[in-house]
N, C-alpha and C positions, 0 to 999 in steps of 0.2 A: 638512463633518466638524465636530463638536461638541467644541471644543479641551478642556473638562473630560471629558468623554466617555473621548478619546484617553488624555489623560493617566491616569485611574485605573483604563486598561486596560493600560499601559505601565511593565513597569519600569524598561527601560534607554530613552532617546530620544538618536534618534542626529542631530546635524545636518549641517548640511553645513560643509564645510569655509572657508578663505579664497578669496573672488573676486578681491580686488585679488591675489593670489598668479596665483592661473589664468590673470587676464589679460595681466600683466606676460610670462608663458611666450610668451603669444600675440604679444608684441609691443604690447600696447594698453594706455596707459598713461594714458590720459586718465579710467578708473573709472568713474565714471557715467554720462558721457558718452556710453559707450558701448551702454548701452538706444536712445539712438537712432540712436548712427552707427556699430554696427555688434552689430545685436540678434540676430541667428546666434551670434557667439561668445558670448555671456551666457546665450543658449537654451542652448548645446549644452553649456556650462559645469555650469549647473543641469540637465539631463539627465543628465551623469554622473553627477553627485551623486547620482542619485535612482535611475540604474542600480548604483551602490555599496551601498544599501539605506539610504539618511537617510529618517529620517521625515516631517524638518520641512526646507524650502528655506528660506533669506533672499533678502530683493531687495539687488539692486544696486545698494539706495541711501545710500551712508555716507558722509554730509558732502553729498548732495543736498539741504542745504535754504538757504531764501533768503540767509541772510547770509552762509556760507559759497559759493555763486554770483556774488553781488556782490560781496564783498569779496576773493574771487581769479580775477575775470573769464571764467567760466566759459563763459559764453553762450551759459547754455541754460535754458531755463523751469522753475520747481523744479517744478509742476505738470505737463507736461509729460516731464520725464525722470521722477518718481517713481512718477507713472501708467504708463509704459513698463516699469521695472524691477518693478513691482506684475505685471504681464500677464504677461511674462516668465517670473517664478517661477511662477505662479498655471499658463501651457499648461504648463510644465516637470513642476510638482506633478500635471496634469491627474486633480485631485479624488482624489488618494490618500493626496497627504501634505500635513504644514500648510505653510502658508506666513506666516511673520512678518517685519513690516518691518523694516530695521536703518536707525537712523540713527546718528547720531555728533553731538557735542557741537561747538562753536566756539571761538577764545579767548572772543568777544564772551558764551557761556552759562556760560563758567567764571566772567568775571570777573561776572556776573551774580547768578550763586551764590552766590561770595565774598561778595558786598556784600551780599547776604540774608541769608550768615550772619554774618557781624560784626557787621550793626544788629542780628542777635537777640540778639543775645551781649551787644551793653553794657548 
């Protein structure tokens, strides 16, 4: 599907909703983790989502990236779980609707920011 395509045939786009919400209900609290140790609930999650009529799925992956892995001992391959949560959305969408990654920020990319923007600033 041709994401400019979509978009300026679409007035309203509709997304899907919170996964860390869905899951929590489910009992699974572990968030990304759960693309690989228990990839049924994250299908059947984004399958709702997509029987509700969202156009666009997100992956399950928010805060799946390295530093946020290592630095709250996650133990699990950023590669690995992101590729999982990617598939996940992608059979869920099964080529109807788009599929866009979600990540999420670190303290480590805020305080990163910061200091990029202050040296620009003086």
């Amino acid at each position: 599907m041709n994401f400019a395509q979509f978009l300026s045939n679409q007035e309203v786009i509709l997304l899907d909703g919170a996964m860390g919400t869905e899951l929590d209900k489910l009992g699974l609290m572990s968030r990304g983790r759960n693309n690989l140790d228990a990839p049924e609930a994250v299908l059947g999650i984004h399958q709702e989502y997509a029987r509700c009529g969202c156009h666009a799925l997100t992956t399950n992956t928010l805060t799946m990236n390295r530093i946020y892995i290592e630095t709250h001992n996650v133990g699990v391959s950023a590669r690995d779980v992101n590729r999982a949560g990617v598939e996940l959305a992608r059979q869920a969408a099964a080529g109807a609707r788009l599929v866009g990654g979600c990540c999420g920020t670190t303290p480590e990319h805020i305080r990163t920011l910061a200091a990029m923007l202050n040296e620009k600033h003086r």
